[in-house]
ROMARSE-821518 format. One record per residue (C-alpha): x, y, z. Coordinates in steps of 0.25 Angstrom, whole numbers, padded with zeros to 4 digits, always signed. Example, Ala and Ser with C-alpha at 12.3 -4.5 7.8 and 13.67 -1.06 7.14 Angstrom:
2
+0049-0018+0031;+0055-0004+0029;
// end
This chain:
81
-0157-0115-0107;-0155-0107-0119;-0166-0119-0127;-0176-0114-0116;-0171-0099-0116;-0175-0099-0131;-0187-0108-0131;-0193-0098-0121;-0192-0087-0128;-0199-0090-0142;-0213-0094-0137;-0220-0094-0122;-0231-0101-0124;-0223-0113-0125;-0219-0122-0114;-0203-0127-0118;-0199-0141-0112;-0183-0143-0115;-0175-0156-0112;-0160-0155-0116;-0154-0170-0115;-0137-0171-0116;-0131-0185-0118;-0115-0189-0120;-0112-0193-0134;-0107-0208-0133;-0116-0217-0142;-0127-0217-0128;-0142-0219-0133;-0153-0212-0127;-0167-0213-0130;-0178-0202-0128;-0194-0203-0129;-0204-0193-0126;-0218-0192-0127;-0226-0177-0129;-0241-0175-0126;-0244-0160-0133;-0251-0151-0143;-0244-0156-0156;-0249-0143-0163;-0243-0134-0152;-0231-0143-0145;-0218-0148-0150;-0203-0152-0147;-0191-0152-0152;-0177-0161-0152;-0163-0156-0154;-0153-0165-0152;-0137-0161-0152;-0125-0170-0150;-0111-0169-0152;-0100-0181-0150;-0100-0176-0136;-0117-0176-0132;-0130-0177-0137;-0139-0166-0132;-0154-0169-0136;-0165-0157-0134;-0179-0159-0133;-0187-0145-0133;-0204-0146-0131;-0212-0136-0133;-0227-0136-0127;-0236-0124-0129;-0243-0118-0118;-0258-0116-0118;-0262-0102-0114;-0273-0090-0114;-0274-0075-0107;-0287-0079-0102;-0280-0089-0093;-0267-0081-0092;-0275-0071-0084;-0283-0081-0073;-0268-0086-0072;-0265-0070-0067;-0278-0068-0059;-0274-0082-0050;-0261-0074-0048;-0264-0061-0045;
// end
């Protein structure tokens, strides 16, 4: 919670993805892929990875930009009101 406390509070026109994996230590293998469609100019992510001799926490943090205008804010506000 504090990763997406902090992550929300530097820029909101960002829309924050966070995936947090934990494994035991013990000479166990995992293999992870993934595969991202976005705006390279605009989009990113990040990996941190932790261990200890006890676990091996691996953390995955994606960052895609949101698309906005006032123009369409305000039709957005005329639907509701």
């Amino acid at each position: 919670m504090q990763i997406i406390g902090k992550l929300s509070g530097t820029n909101h026109h960002f829309k924050y993805i966070v995936n947090c994996i934990i494994l035991a230590a013990g000479g166990n293998g995992m293999d992870v892929a993934g595969l991202c469609y976005w705006d390279q100019e605009m989009d990113g992510s990040v990996t941190i990875k932790w261990d200890n001799k006890h676990m091996t926490c691996i953390v995955n943090i994606f960052g895609c930009a949101i698309w906005w205008s006032p123009i369409n804010q305000c039709k957005s506000l005329l639907t509701i009101i």
